[in-house]
C-alpha positions as CSV (number, residue, x, y, z in Angstrom):
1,X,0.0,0.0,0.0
2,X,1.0,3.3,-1.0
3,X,2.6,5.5,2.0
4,X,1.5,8.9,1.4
5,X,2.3,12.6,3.7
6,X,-0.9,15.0,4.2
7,X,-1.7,18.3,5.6
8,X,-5.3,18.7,5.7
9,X,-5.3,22.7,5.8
10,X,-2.6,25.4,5.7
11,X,-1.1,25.2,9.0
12,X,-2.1,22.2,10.3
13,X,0.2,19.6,11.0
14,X,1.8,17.5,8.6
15,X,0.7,13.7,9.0
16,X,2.0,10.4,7.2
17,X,-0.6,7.2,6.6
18,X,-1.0,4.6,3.6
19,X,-4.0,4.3,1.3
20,X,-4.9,1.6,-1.0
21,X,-6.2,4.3,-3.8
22,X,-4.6,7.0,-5.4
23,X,-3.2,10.2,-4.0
24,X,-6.1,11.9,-6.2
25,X,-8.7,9.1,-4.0
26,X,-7.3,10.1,-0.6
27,X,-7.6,13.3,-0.5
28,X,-11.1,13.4,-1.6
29,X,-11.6,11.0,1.3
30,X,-9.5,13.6,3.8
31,X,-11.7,16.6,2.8
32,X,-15.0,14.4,2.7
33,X,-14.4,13.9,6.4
34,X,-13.5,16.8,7.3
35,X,-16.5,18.2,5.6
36,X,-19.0,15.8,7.6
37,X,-16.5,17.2,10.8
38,X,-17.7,20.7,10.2
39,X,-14.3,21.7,9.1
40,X,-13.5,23.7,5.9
41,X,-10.5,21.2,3.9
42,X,-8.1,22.3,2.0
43,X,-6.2,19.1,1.7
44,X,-2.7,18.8,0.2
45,X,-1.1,15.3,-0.5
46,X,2.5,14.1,-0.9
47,X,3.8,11.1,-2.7
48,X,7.5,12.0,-2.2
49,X,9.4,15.3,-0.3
50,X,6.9,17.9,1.0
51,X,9.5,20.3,-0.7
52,X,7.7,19.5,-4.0
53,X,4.0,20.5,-5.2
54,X,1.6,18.4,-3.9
55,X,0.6,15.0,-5.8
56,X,-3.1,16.1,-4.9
57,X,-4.9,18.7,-3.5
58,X,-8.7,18.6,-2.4
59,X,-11.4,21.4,-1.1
């Protein structure tokens, strides 16, 4: 399973987990939850060093 770093809004902390789908898949999934939290997403995913762009990005 893919091992994949997120940050689920600007200034949040950075967090690592794996996901069977695609980077594109799990952060839909982050920002659906957050969403049914109450919480306004703005979800950024990694696949490799944070110091690139983000593989995925969700609102």
């Amino acid at each position: 399973m893919p091992r994949y770093r997120y940050q689920q809004a600007p200034g949040e902390r950075i967090h690592a987990a794996t996901f069977r789908g695609t980077p594109e898949e799990f952060a839909a999934e982050l920002a659906r939850d957050w969403r049914a939290g109450g919480r306004t997403p703005d979800v950024r995913v990694w696949t490799g060093p944070i110091t690139e762009p983000p593989a995925a990005t969700a609102r």
